[in-house]
C-alpha positions as CSV (number, residue, x, y, z in Angstrom):
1,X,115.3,88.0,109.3
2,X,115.8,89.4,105.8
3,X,113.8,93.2,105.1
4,X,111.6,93.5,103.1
5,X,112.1,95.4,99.9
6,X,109.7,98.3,100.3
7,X,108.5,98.8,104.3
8,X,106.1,101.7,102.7
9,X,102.8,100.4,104.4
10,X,103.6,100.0,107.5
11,X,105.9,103.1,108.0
12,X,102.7,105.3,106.6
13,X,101.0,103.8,109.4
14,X,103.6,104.8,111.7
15,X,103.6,108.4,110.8
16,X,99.8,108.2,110.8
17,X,100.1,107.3,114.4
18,X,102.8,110.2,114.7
19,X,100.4,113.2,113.7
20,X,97.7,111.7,115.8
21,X,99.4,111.5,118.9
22,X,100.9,114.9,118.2
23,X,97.5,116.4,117.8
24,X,96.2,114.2,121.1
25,X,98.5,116.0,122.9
26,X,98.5,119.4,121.4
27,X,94.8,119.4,122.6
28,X,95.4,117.8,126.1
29,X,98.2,120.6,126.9
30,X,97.2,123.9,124.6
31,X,95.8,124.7,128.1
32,X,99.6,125.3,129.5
33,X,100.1,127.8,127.1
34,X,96.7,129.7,127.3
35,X,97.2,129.4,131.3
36,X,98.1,132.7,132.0
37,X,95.5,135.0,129.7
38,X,92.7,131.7,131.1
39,X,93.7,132.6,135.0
40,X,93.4,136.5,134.8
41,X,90.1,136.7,133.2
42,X,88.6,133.5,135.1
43,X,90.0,134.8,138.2
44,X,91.9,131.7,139.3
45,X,94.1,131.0,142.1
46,X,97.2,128.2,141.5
47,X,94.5,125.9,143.7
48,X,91.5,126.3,141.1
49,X,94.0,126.4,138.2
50,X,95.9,123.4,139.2
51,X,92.3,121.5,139.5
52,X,91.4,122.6,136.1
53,X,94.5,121.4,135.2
54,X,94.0,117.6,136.3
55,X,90.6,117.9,135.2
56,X,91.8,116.3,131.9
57,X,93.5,113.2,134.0
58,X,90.0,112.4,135.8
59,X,88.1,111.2,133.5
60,X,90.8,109.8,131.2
61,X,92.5,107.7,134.0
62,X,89.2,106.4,134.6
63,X,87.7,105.4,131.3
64,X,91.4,104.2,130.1
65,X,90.0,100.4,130.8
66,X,86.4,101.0,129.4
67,X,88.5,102.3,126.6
68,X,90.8,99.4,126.3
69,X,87.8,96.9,126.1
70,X,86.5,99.0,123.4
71,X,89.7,99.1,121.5
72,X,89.0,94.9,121.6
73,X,85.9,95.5,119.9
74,X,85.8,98.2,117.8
75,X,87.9,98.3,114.7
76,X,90.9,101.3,115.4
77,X,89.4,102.8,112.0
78,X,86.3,103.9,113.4
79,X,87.4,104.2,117.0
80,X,90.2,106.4,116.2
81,X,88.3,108.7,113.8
82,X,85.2,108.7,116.3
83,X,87.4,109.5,119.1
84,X,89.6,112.1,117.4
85,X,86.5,114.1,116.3
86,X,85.0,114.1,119.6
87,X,88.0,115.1,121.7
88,X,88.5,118.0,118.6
89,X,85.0,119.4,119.4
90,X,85.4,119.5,122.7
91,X,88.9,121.5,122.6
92,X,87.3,123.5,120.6
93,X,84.1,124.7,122.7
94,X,86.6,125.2,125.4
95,X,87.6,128.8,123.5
96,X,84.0,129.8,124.8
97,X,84.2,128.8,128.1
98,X,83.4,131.8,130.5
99,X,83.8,130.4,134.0
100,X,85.6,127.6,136.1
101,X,83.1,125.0,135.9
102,X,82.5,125.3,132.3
103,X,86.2,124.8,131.5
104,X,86.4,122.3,134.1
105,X,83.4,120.4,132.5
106,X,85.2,120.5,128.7
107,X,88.5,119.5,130.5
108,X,86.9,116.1,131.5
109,X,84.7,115.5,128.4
110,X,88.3,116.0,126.7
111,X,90.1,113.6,129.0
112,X,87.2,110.8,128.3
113,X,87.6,111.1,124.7
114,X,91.2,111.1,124.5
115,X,91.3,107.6,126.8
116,X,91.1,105.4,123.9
117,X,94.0,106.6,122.1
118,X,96.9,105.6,123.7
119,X,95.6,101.6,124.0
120,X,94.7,101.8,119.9
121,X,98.1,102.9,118.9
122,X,99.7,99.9,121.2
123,X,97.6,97.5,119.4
124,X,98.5,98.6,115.8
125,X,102.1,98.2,117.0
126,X,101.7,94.8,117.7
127,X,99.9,94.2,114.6
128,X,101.9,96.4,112.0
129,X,105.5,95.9,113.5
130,X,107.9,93.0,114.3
131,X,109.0,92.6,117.8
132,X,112.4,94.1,116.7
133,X,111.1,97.0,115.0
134,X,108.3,97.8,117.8
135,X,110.2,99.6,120.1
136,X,111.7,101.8,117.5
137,X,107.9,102.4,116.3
138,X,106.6,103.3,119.1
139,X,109.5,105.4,120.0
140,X,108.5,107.3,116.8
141,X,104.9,107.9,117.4
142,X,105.1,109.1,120.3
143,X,108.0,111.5,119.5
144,X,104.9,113.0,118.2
145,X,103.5,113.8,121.9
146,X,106.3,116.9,122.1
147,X,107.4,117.0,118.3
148,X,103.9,118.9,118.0
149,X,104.7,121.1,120.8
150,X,108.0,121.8,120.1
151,X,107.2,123.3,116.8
152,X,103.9,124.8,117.4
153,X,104.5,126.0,120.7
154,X,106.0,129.6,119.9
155,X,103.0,129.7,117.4
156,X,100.4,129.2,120.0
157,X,102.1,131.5,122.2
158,X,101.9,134.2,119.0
159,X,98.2,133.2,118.8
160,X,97.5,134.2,122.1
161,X,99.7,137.4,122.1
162,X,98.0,138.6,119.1
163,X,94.2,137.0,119.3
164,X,93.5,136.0,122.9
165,X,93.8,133.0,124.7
166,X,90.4,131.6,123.0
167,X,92.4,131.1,120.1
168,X,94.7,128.5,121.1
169,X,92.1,126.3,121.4
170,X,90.0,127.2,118.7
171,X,93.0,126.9,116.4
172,X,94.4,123.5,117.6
173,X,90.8,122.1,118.0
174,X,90.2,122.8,114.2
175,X,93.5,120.4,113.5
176,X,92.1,117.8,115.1
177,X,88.2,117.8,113.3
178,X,90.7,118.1,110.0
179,X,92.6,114.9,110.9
180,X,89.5,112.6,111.9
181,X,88.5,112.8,108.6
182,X,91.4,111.9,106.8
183,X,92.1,109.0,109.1
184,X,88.8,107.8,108.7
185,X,89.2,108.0,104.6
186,X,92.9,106.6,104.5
187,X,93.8,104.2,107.6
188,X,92.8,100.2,107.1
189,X,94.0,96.9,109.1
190,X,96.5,95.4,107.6
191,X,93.8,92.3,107.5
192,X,92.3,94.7,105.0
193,X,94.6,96.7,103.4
194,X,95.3,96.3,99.7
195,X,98.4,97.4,99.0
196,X,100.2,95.7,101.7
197,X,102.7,93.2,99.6
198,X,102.9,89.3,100.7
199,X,106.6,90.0,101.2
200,X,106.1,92.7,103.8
201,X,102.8,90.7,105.6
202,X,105.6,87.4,105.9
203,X,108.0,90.1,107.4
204,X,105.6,91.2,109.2
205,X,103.9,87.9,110.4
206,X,107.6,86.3,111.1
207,X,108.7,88.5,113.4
208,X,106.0,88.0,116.0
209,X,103.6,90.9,114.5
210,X,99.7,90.0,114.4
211,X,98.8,91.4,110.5
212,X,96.5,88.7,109.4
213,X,93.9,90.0,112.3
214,X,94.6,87.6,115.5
215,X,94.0,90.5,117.5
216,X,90.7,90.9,115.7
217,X,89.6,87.5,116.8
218,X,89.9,88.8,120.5
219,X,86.4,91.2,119.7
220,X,84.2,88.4,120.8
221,X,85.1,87.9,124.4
222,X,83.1,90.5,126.9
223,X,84.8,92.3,129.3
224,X,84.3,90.2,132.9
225,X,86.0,90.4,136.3
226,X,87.8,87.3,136.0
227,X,89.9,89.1,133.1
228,X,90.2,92.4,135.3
229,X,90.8,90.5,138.4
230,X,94.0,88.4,136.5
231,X,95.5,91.5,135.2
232,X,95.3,93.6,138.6
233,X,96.5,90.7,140.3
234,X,100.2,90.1,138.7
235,X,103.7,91.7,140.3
236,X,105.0,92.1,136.8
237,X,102.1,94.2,135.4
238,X,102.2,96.8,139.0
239,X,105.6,97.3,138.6
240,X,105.0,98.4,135.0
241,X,101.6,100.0,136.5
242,X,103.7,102.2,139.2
243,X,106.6,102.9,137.1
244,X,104.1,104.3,134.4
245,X,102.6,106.5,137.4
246,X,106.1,107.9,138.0
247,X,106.6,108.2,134.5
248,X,104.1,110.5,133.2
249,X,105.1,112.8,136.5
250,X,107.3,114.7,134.4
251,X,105.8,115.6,131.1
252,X,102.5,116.7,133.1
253,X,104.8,119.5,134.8
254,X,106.0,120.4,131.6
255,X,101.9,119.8,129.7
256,X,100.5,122.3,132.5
257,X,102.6,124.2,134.5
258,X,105.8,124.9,133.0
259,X,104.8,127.9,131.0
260,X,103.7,129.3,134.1
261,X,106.4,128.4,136.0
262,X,108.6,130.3,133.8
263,X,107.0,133.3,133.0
264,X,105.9,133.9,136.9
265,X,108.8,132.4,139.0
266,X,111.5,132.6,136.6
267,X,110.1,135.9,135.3
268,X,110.4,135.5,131.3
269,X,108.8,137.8,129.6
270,X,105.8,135.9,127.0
271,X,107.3,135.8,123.6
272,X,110.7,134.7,125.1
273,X,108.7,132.0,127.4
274,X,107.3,131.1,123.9
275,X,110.9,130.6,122.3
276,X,112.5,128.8,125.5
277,X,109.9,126.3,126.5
278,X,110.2,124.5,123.1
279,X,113.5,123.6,124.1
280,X,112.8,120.6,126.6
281,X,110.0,119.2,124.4
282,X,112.7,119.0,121.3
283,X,115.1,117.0,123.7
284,X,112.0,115.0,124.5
285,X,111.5,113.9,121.1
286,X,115.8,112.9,120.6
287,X,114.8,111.2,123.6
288,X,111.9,109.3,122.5
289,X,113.6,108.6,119.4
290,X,116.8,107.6,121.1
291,X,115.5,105.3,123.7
292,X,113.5,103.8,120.7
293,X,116.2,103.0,118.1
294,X,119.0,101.6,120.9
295,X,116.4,99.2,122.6
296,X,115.7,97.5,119.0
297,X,119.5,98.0,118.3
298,X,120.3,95.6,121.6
299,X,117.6,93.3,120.6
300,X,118.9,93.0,117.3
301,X,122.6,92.2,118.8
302,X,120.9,89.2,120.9
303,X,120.4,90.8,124.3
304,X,117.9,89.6,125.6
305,X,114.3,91.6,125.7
306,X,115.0,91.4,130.0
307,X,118.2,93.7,129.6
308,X,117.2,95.7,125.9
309,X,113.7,96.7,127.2
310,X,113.9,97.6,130.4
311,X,117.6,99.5,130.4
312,X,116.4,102.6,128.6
313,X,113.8,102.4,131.1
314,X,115.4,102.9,133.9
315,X,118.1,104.7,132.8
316,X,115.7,107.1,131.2
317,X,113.7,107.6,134.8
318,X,117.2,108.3,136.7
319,X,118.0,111.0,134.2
320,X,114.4,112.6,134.4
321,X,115.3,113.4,138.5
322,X,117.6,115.6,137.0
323,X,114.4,118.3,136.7
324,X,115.5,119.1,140.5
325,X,118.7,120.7,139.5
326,X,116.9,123.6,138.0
327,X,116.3,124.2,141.9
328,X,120.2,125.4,141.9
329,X,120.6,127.8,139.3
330,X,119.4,131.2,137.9
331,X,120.9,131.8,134.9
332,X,118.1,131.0,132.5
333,X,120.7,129.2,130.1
334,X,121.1,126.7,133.2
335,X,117.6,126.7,134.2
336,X,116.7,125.0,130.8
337,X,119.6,122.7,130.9
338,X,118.5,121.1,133.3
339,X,115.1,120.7,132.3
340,X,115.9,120.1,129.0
341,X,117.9,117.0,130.2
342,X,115.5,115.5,132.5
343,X,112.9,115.6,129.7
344,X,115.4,114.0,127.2
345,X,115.9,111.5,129.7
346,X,112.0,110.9,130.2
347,X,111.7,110.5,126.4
348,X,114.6,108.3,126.1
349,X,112.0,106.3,129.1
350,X,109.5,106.3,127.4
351,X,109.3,103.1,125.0
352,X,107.4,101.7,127.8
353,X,104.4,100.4,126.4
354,X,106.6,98.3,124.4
355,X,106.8,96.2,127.4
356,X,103.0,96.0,127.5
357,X,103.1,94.4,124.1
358,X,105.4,91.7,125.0
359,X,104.0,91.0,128.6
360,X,100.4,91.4,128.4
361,X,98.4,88.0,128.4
362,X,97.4,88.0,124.1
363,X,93.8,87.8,125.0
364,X,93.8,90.8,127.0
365,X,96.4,93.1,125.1
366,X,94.0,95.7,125.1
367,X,92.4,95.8,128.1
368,X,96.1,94.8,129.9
369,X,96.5,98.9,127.8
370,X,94.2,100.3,129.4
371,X,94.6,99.2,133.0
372,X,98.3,100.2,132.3
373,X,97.3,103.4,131.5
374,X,94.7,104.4,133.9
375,X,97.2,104.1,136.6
376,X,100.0,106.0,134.2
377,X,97.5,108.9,133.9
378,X,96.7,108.8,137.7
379,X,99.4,111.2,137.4
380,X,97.5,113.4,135.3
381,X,94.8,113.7,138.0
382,X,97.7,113.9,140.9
383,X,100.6,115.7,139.6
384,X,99.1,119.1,138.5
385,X,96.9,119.4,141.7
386,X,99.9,118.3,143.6
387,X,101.9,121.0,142.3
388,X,99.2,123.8,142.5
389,X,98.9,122.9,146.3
390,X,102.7,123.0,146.6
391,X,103.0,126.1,144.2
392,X,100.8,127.9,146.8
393,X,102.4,127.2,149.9
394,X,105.9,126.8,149.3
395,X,106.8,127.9,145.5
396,X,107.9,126.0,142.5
397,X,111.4,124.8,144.0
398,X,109.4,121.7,146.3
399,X,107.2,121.1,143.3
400,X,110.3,120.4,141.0
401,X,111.9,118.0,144.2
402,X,108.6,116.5,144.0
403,X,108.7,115.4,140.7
404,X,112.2,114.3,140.9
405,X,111.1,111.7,143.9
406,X,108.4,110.3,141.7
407,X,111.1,109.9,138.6
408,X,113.7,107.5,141.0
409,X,110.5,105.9,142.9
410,X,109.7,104.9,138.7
411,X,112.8,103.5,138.2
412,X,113.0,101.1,141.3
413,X,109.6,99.8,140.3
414,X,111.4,98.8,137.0
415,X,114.4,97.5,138.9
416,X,112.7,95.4,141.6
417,X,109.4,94.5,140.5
418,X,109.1,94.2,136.9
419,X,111.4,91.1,136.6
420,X,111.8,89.0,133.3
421,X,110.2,90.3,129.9
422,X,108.1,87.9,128.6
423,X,104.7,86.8,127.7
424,X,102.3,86.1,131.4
425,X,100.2,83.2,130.6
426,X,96.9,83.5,130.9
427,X,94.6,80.4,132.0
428,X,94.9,78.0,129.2
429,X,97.6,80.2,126.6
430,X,100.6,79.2,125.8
């Protein structure tokens, strides 16, 4: 299939997605960093700081399939803008909060906003990119999950040093309200979009990507439990459903309680916490990036999407267990090694909703999204609880053995229950 000569368009669109989902999660994990000034003047124990913690994954586990049907419906112009300005405002009010269960009250208003995101940017994957560029897109966009972290980590840190915890989230909500707007004014379907050539749109259209609006003609079917009932009923979609569980284990230790982890059982001092913990979340985005670029790079070479999709996968979830050897070492050089490598390997893991793309029933892309990622972001709910209950009782070195479990339980949900990449047929498709 011969490029076209300028892939402008739809690479804008890509890094559009790219600051979006770096700002999602700057505001779903700014909490991490203000976690230490937030417990001493709230007065909360690991218990009540871990359930603030998964506060966040409540409500967007559970509104991830409302969401998905909406993403069917509502144009990702307006959703996206609506739901980035909503999720902004509500990081921001969260540098008022004053007690427990008015943070705790933000943290699920910011979860329910957030739920839509992740099923929108699937569904402009599928329509802007051809299914050999899509894994290396969405590789991209969401290098943007730690890319944003990475960089403006040690800033937030300084923020907090110098102006109070309130800060952090007064600053990073502002980005947000900043970037709803200009999403709003520049982002348009490629059904729409003027300057998208004929050359690129037969590119585009050729190698299996939906720009002239198919996925648009899926808005007038209703949600109804015949369409839930099909994709909750299918061994292929639970082993992507469980392994996306296991998956999101390890970047919520590192969204919530890694900064603590460092400063209070590995005893860095703040500023140096600041400097160090930006080091995994850089590997994370090689990884991201990585796993990305060699899945398209095997598809391109004629393996088949079986063996291309799913090896970075797997291979990716074995790696992340590698978080448990920070259990075994004390110089702090080590200590980061380790975790460095198991988030590179959870990045490199992470092109999974590629395979939601290529596997979910056409119809029910979005909705198939959003059942995917309510029980990925279970873990949001579970793992930060989890490891506040552990954290209590038995320190951080059974929390990090914990997280390793989930990582190889992920990786044998790929291996034995996953099966053959390709499209599941719903009632009547082809």
């Amino acid at each position: 299939m011969q490029r076209p000569a300028s892939s402008r368009v739809r690479l804008e669109v890509a890094l559009m997605l790219f600051v979006t989902v770096a700002i999602n999660y700057l505001d779903r994990s700014n909490l991490s960093v203000a976690a230490t000034g937030v417990a001493g003047d709230l007065k909360l124990d690991p218990v009540r700081l871990g359930i603030i913690f998964s506060g966040f994954g409540w409500t967007y586990a559970f509104f991830q399939i409302p969401g998905g049907w909406l993403v069917d419906r509502i144009g990702p112009r307006t959703m996206y803008a609506s739901a980035c300005g909503l999720w902004s405002l509500a990081t921001v009010a969260q540098g008022y909060a004053s007690t427990f269960l008015a943070l705790l009250g933000l943290r699920l208003l910011l979860g329910m906003f957030e739920a839509p995101a992740f099923p929108i940017c699937n569904r402009l994957a599928t329509e802007w990119f051809p299914e050999d560029e899509r894994a290396g897109a969405i590789g991209f966009y969401t290098a943007g999950q730690y890319a944003g972290l990475a960089f403006l980590t040690p800033l937030l840190v300084l923020a907090q040093a110098h102006f109070g915890w309130r800060s952090v989230f007064l600053f990073t909500g502002a980005i947000g309200l900043a970037w709803a707007g200009l999403w709003y004014r520049i982002y348009r379907d490629p059904d729409q979009n003027q300057r998208l050539s004929t050359r690129e749109r037969d590119f585009i259209r050729a190698g299996g990507g939906w720009v002239d609006g198919q996925v648009g003609s899926e808005r007038r079917f209703a949600l109804n439990l015949a369409d839930l009932r099909f994709v909750l009923t299918q061994r292929r979609l639970w082993g992507m459903y469980l392994g996306q569980f296991a998956l999101n284990a390890v970047p919520w230790f590192f969204l919530t309680w890694f900064p603590t982890y460092l400063v209070t059982y590995r005893h860095f001092d703040f500023i140096r916490e600041g400097i160090f913990s930006s080091l995994p979340f850089l590997a994370a985005v090689c990884g991201v990036i990585a796993g990305g670029v060699s899945s398209d790079f095997l598809v391109r070479r004629g393996v088949s999407p079986s063996v291309a999709r799913k090896t970075p996968v797997i291979a990716g979830m074995i790696l992340s267990a590698s978080v448990v050897g920070a259990n075994f070492v004390n110089d702090p050089k080590w200590i980061m090694f380790f975790l460095a490598v198991a988030f590179f390997g959870n990045g490199f893991a992470s092109i999974t909703w590629v395979l939601v793309s290529l596997m979910a029933p056409t119809r029910l892309l979005g909705l198939t999204g959003g059942v995917f990622n309510f029980f990925g972001n279970l873990a949001a709910m579970f793992v930060p609880l989890m490891i506040g209950l552990i954290v209590k009782h038995g320190g951080f070195a059974p929390a990090l053995a914990f997280v390793s479990a989930l990582a190889l339980g992920g990786a044998l949900s790929y291996i034995l229950l996953v099966g053959r990449v390709e499209r599941i047929a719903l009632g009547g498709e082809r």
